[in-house]
C-alpha positions in Angstrom: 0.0 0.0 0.0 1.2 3.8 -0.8 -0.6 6.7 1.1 -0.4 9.9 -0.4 -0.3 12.8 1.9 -0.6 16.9 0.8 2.1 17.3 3.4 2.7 17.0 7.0 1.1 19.5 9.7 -0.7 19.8 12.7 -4.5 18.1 11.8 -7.0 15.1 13.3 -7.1 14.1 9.3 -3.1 13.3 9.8 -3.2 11.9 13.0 -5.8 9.4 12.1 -4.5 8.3 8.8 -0.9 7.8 10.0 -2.3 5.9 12.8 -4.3 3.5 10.5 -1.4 2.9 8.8 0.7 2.2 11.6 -2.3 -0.2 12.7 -2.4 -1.9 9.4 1.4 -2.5 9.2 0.7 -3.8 12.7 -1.6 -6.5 11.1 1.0 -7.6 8.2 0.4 -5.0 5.7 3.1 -3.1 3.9 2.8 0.7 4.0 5.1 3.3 2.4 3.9 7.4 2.6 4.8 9.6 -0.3 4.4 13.4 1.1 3.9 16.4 -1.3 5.4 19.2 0.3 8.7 18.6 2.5 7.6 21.7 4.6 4.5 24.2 5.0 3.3 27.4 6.6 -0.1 27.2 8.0 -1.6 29.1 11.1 1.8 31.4 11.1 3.2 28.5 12.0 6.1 26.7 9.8 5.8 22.8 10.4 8.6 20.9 8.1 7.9 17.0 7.4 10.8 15.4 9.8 9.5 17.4 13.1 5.9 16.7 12.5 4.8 13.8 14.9 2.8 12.1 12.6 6.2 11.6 10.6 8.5 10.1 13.6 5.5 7.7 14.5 5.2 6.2 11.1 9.1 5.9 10.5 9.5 4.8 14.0 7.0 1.4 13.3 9.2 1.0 10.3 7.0 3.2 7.7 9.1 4.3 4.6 8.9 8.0 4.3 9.9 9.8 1.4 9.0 13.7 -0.2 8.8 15.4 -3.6 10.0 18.1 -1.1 8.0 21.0 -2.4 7.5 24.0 0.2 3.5 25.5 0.4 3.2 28.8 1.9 7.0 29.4 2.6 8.5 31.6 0.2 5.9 32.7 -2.9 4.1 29.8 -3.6 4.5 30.2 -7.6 4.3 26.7 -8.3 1.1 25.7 -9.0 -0.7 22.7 -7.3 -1.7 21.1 -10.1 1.5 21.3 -12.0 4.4 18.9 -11.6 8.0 18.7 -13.3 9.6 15.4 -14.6 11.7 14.2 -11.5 8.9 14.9 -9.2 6.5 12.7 -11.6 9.3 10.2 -11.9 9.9 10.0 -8.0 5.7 9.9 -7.9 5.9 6.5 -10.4 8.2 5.0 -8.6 6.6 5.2 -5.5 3.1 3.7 -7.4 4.9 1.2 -9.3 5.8 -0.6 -5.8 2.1 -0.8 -4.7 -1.1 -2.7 -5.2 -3.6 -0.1 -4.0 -2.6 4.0 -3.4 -4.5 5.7 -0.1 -5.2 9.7 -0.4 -5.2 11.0 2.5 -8.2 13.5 1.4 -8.8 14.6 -2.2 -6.0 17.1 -2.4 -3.0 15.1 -3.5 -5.5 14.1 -6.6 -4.3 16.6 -8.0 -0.9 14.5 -8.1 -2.2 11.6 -8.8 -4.6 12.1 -11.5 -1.2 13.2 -13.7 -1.1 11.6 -17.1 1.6 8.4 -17.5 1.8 7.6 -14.1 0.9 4.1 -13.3 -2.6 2.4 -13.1 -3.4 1.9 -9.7 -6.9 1.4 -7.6 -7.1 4.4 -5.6 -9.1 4.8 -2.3 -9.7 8.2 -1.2 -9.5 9.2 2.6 -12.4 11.9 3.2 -12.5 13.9 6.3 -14.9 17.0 5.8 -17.6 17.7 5.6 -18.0 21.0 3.0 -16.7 19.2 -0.5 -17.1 22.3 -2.1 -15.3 24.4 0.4 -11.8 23.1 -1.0 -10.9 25.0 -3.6 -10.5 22.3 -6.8 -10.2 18.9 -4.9 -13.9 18.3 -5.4 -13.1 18.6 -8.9 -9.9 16.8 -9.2 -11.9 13.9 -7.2 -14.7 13.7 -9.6 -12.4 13.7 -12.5 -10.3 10.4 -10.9 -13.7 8.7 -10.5 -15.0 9.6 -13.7 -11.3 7.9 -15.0 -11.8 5.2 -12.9 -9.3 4.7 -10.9 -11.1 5.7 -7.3 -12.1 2.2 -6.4 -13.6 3.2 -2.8 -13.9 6.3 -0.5 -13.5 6.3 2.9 -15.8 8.8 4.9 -14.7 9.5 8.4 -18.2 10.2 9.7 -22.5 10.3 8.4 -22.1 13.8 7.7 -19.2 13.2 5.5 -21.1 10.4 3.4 -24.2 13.0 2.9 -22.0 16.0 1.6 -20.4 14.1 -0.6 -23.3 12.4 -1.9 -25.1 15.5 -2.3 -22.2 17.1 -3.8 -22.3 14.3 -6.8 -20.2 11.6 -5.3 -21.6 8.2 -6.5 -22.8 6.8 -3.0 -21.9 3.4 -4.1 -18.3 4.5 -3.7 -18.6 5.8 -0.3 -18.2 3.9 2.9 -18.5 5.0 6.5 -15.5 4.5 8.8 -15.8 6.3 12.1 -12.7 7.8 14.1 -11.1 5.6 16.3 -8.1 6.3 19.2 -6.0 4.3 20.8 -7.7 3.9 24.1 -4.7 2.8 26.2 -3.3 6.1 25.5 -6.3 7.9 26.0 -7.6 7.4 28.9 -8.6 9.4 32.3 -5.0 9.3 34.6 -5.4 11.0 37.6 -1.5 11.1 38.5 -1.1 12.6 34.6 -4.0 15.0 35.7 -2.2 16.4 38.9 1.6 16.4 37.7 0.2 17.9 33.9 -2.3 20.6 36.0 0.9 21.6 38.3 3.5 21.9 35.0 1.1 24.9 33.9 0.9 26.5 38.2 -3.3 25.4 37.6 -4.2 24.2 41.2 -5.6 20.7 41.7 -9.0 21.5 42.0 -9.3 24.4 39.7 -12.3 23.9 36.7 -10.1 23.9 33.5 -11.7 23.6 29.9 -9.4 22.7 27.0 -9.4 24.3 22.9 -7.6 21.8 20.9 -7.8 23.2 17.3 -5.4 24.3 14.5 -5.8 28.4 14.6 -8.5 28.3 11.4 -11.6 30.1 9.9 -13.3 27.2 10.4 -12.4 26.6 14.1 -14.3 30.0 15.0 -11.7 31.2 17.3 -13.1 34.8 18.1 -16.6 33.0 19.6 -14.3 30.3 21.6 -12.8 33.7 22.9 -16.0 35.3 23.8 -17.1 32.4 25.7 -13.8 32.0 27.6 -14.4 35.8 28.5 -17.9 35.1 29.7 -16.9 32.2 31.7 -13.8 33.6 33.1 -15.7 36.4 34.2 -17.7 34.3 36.8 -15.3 31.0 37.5 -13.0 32.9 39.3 -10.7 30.0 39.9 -10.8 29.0 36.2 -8.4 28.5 33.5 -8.8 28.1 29.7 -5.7 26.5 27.3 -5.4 27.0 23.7 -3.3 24.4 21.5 -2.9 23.2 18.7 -0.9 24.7 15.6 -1.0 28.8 15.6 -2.2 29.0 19.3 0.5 30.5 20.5 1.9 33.9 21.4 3.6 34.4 18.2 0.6 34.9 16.4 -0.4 38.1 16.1 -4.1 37.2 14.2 -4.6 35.4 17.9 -3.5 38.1 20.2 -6.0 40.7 18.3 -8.5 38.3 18.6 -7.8 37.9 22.6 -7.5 41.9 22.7 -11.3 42.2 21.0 -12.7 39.0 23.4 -11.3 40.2 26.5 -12.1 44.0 26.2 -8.8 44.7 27.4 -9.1 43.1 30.6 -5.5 41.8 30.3 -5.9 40.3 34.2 -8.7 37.8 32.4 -6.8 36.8 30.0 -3.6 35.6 31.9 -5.7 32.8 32.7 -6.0 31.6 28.9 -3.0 29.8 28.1 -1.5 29.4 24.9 0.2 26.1 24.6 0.9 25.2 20.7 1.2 22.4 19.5 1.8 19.6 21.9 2.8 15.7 22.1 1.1 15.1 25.0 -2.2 15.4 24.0 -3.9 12.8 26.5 -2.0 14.2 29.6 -3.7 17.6 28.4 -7.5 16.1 27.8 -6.6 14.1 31.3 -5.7 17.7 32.9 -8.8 18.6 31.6 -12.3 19.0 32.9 -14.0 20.2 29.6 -13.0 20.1 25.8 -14.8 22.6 23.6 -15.3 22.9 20.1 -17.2 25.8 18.6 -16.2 25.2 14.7 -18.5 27.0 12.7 -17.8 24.5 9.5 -16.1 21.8 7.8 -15.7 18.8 10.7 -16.9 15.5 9.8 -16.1 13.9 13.3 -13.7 16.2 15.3 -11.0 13.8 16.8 -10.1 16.4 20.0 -14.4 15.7 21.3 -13.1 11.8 21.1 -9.8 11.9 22.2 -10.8 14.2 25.6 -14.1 12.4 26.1 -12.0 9.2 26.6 -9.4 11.0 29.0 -12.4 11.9 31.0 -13.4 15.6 29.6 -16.5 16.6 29.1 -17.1 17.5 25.5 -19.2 20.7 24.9 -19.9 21.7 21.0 -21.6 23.4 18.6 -23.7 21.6 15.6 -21.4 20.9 13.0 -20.8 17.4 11.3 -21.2 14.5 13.5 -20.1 16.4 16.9 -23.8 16.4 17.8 -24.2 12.5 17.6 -20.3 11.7 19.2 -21.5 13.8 22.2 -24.9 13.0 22.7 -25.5 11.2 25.9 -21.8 12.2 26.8 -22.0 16.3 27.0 -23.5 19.3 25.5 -24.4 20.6 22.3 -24.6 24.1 22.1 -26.2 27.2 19.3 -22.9 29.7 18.6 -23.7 31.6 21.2 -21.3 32.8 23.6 -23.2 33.0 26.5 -25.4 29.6 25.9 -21.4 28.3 25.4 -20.2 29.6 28.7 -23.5 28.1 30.8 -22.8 24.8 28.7 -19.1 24.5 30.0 -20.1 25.3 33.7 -23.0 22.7 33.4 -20.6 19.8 32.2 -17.8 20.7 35.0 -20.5 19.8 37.6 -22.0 16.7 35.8 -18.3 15.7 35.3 -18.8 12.5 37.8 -22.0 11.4 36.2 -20.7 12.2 32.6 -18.0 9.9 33.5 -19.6 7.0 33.9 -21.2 7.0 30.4 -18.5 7.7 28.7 -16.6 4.9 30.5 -19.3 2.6 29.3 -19.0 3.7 25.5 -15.3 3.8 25.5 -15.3 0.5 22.7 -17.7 2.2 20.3 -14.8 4.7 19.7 -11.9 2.0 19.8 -8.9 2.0 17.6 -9.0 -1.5 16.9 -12.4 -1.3 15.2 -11.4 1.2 12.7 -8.6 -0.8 11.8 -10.2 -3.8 11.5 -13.0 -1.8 8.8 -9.9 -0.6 7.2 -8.6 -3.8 6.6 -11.2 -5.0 5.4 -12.1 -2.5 2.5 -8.2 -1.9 1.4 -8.3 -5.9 1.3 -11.4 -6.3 -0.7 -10.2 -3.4 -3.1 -7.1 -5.8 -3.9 -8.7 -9.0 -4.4 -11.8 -6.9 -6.7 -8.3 -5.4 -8.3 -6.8 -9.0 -9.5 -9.8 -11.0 -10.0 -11.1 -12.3 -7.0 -13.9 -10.0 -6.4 -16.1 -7.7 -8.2 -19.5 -6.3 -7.7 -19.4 -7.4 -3.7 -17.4 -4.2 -3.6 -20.0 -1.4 -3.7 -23.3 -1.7 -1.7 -25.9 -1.7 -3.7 -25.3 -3.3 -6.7 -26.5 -6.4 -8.0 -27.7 -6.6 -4.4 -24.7 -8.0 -2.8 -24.3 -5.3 0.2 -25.4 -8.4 2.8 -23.2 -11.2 1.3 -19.3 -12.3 1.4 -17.0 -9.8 2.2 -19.0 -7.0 2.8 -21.1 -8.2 5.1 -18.2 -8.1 7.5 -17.9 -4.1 6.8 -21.3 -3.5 7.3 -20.7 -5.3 10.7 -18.1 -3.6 11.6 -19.5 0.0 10.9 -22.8 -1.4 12.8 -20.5 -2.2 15.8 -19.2 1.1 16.0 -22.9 2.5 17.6 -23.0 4.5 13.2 
């Protein structure tokens, strides 16, 4: 197998798809990665390929790695997406010659791949959005490799991704649902993590804390995260907000102007929000945690910080976007973009905490690891066999009504088992 990635930076989208390949190389698959970009700038922040933690995970399980080493954002960005020399084609065939089935890690590196002379390959696309058309010309670039033929199979991270897509044209025959998964020895509530993590930062032991973890993006609605964090700061006097995730640091300047305009200028208030960037340790943050928030305002399909901190023992609060509304339900709070409504919400889930807690300990295998792997398995298998002979029309529901027989059957089980 060959995964194709845009580049490496700060994103759930990453962070999932390099661990499904790490879990698939686990199970006796062979994996190789073939980045874009060597290094990009995104939310002021510059992230190159061999720091990115995605990148040490994968080569670290014995992933080969290798770049067409372009740089997005850094310099002038004159080379167009879409347009690729002869080495960087040549590396690109190489790469494809070695594999049975190519992954895309979203749409984007279409554009790559959907170059003329490179060679034939089934290719499964990685979807994780859930605004198609929001994307500049990946929608297009997708519909023009499934109109060539060569996507076999899209995998949609969450309902709402399968319904935008569909809507947006997307044969729904080609699209499959594969919910997010984490690893859930990792994530997990740790009281000792909570107290060491809590007095790293000077938070005291008891002190309510609610957690951002987002990329510093449009779509992330940073400015009404701020406004609730000034509302709820303004009555928890003991409380403390953090902030990480690419761009959520004091080097930003688009960040500070939005914490001058949130917090009015009381500059007391906002000591308590701190700014962590990106971190490594995201499960001793969710476990240091009493509340993870999301107020995204667009584009999630099914937000991997509400499952990650949910399983470390957070209380996830969110706004209606994607599938947030169904991964919290029964777990925390979904709220309108209000600040106000946000702010209530966040104080409401700190003291439910101990009931919220046992529900989410008694869902913890509906968002397992394991059974996203195993549906990954399964499809990237079937693709293969349909590939050299050994199976056809079993591959996409619906036709020639085979979605309840053979190897499908077991997908469909799968997806079933993971409360979709």
């Amino acid at each position: 197998m060959l995964s194709v990635y845009e580049g490496f930076f700060s994103g759930g989208a990453r962070i999932v798809h390099s661990d499904v390949v790490l879990g698939l190389v686990e199970g006796g698959q062979s994996h190789q990665v073939l980045s874009i970009h060597g290094e990009v700038r995104r939310e002021a922040t510059r992230q190159r390929m061999q720091d990115d933690a995605c990148y040490r995970s994968l080569t670290a399980g014995g992933v080969g790695v290798t770049s067409l080493d372009r740089s997005a954002g850094l310099v002038d960005g004159s080379v167009a997406a879409s347009v690729f020399s002869g080495p960087e084609l040549a590396e690109t065939a190489r790469a494809m010659a070695g594999a049975d089935v190519i992954l895309s890690l979203k749409e984007q590196p279409l554009a790559l791949l959907n170059q003329g002379g490179l060679p034939r390959r089934p290719v499964v696309v990685c979807l994780h959005r859930s605004d198609p058309e929001n994307q500049g010309p990946a929608l297009d670039e997708l519909k023009a490799a499934i109109a060539d033929g060569t996507v076999a199979a899209c995998v949609c991270c969450a309902e709402s991704t399968r319904d935008a897509y569909r809507a947006a044209g997307i044969p729904e025959d080609l699209l499959h649902v594969i919910p997010n998964g984490v690893d859930l020895l990792r994530f997990r509530p740790d009281p000792a993590v909570r107290i060491a993590f809590r007095a790293s930062l000077g938070i005291p032991a008891d002190a309510p804390v609610i957690v951002f973890a987002a990329r510093y993006a449009t779509m992330k609605n940073v400015p009404l995260f701020l406004r609730a964090a000034r509302a709820w700061l303004g009555r928890e006097g003991g409380g403390h907000v953090l902030m990480c995730g690419a761009g959520m640091t004091d080097a930003n300047p688009a960040l500070w102007a939005d914490i001058q305009v949130a917090f009015e200028g009381d500059l007391e208030l906002a000591e308590r929000v701190h700014l962590l960037g990106v971190r490594h340790d995201m499960e001793a943050v969710y476990a240091g945690s009493d509340v993870v928030a999301l107020t995204s305002s667009s584009g999630e399909a099914a937000p991997l910080c509400l499952i990650e901190g949910m399983m470390c023992g957070a209380v996830p609060v969110t706004t209606d976007v994607g599938d947030s509304a169904a991964i919290v339900t029964g777990h925390g709070f979904v709220t309108p973009p209000d600040p106000g409504a946000i702010a209530l919400a966040w104080s409401a889930a700190i003291a439910g905490r101990t009931d919220f807690a046992k529900t989410l300990d008694a869902s913890r295998e509906r968002f397992s690891r394991t059974r996203m792997i195993a549906a990954y398995a399964d499809l990237l298998d079937r693709v293969d066999a349909s590939c050299t002979g050994q199976v056809r029309e079993e591959l996409r529901p619906g036709l020639g009504g085979q979605e309840e027989s053979g190897a499908l059957g077991v997908l469909e089980v799968a997806e079933g088992d993971l409360g979709v």
